[in-house]
N, C-alpha and C positions, 0 to 999 in steps of 0.2 A: 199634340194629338192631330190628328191627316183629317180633312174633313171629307167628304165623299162628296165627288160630284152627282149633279141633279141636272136632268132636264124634264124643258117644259113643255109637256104634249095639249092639244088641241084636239078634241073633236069636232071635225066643222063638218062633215056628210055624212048623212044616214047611210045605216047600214042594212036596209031594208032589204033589197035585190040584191045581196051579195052572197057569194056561198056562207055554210054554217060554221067552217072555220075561222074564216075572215070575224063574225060575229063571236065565235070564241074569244077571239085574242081582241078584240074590242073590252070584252068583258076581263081578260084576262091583266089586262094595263089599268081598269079600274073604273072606267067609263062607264057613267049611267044614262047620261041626258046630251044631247047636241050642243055644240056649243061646249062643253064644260071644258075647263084646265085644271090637268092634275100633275104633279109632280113626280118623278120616281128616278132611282138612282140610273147613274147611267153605265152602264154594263153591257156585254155583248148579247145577254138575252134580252136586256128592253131594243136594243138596238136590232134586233131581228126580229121582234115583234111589230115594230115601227115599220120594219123594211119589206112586211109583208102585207102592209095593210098601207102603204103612202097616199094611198087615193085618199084615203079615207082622217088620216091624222095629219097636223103640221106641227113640228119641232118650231117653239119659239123662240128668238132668241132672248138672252138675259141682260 
């Protein structure tokens, strides 16, 4: 059985002053609170979600 890759996203700045999209896709990758790590697979749509929000997320490594 193939296991799926994961990576591990960071929320480290607020998303206060940023347009309403950018706060969608904060919300859309799973992110509740500053700070938080959450996991999700890695795929060309998280990878685009990530790529439009960098200010705002870090990719950590494992």
């Amino acid at each position: 059985m193939t296991e799926t890759k994961k990576i591990r996203l960071q929320y480290y700045r607020s998303a206060i002053s940023t347009p309403v999209k950018h706060k969608l896709v904060i919300k859309g990758l799973g992110f509740t609170r500053l700070n938080q790590i959450v996991e999700r697979v890695d795929n060309p749509s998280v990878r685009g979600m990530v790529a439009t929000v960098p200010h705002l997320v870090r990719i950590l490594a494992d």
